[in-house]
C-alpha positions, 0 to 999 in steps of 0.5 A: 820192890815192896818195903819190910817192916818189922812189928815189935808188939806184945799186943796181938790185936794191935799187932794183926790190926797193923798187920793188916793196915801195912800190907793193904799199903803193899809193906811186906810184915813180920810179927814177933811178940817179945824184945828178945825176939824182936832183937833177933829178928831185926839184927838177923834180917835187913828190914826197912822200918822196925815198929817198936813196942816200949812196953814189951816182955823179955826185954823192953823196947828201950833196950832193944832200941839201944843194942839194935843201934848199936848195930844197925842203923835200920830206922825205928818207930816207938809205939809208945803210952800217951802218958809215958814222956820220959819213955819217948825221950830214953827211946829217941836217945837210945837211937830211935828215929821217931815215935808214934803215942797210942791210941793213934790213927793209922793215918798217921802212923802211915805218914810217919812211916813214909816220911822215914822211908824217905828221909834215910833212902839213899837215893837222892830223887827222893829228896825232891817232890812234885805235884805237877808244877809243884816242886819241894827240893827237901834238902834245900827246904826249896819250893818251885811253883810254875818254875818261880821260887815260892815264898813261904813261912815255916809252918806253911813249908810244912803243912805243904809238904805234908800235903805232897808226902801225901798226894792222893791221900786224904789228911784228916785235920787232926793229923795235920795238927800232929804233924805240922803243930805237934802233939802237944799243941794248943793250936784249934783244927780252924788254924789248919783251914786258914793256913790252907787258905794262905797256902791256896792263895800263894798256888794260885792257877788257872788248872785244877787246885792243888789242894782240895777239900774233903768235906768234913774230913780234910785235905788232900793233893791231887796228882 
């Protein structure tokens, strides 16, 4: 069954360009425009993400974050300035479940809505991952590789499980940083290639590695 999402944005282009990009990933859209809109539409129909616009006529996207919570717990994603700080901390205090700083790569938001999907499903396989003889156990922060346990650093644990949230899909250096160091790091992409390299040492078999590269552009897991 294919996942709803909801975008709230009064920007039509950004709008149809999300549009777009969702349904190629098989996401079911709805569009409305304005906070009053967006308010009733997410309280009138059960949707599985709410991409949310701070900075919308009618009624600003804080606001409908806060009396949409008040209701539902239907997870939302602010789409929020780059230069509006306190916008991302009122929106992730009135009950938003993350947020995404425009201009931002569709990469990315694809990631953050994935890795939502899964974190409020209530079904409980979805707490685990694997790649082969890859397991990552979510809930007990647990890695397996070929049945041993794995002993990995914090930051390693995350950019592995980033790679296997994403298996098949290329990430790009860039998203990397912004999901494992955060946005407002100081951390060179070079980092990435040498936590890449720990990460390739500690998966170390004698098949086909788990982590490939794309020249120029990143890495990927494959399945």
């Amino acid at each position: 069954m294919k996942h709803t999402i909801l975008i709230v944005e009064d920007e039509k282009n950004i709008a149809r360009f999300l549009e777009l990009e969702l349904k190629h990933e098989q996401f079911d859209v709805t569009i409305v425009y304005d906070g009053r809109s967006g308010l009733e539409a997410a309280l009138a129909s059960d949707f599985d993400c709410v991409l949310l616009d701070v900075m919308l006529p009618e009624l600003n996207g804080i606001e409908v974050c806060r009396r949409i919570r008040k209701q539902t717990d239907v997870p939302i994603l602010l789409l929020t300035a780059r230069d509006a700080v306190m916008d991302r901390v009122a929106g992730l205090d009135a009950g938003a479940d993350d947020y995404i700083v425009k201009p931002f790569a569709i990469e990315e938001l694809l990631a953050r809505i994935r890795s939502i999907l899964r974190r409020v499903s209530g079904d409980k396989q979805t707490n685990i991952l694997q790649v082969r003889e890859l397991t990552i156990n979510l809930d007990a922060y647990e890695v397996l590789f070929e049945g041993q346990r794995l002993e990995l650093t914090r930051t390693e644990y995350d950019l592995l499980k980033l790679l296997v949230e994403n298996q098949n899909r290329v990430c790009t250096r860039e998203l990397i940083l912004e999901m494992v160091w955060g946005f407002n790091t100081d951390v060179e992409t070079n980092v990435v290639d040498v936590y890449i390299r720990h990460l390739r040492g500690k998966l170390q078999t004698a098949d086909t590695p788990y982590i490939e590269t794309v020249r120029g552009v990143g890495y990927v897991v494959r399945t």
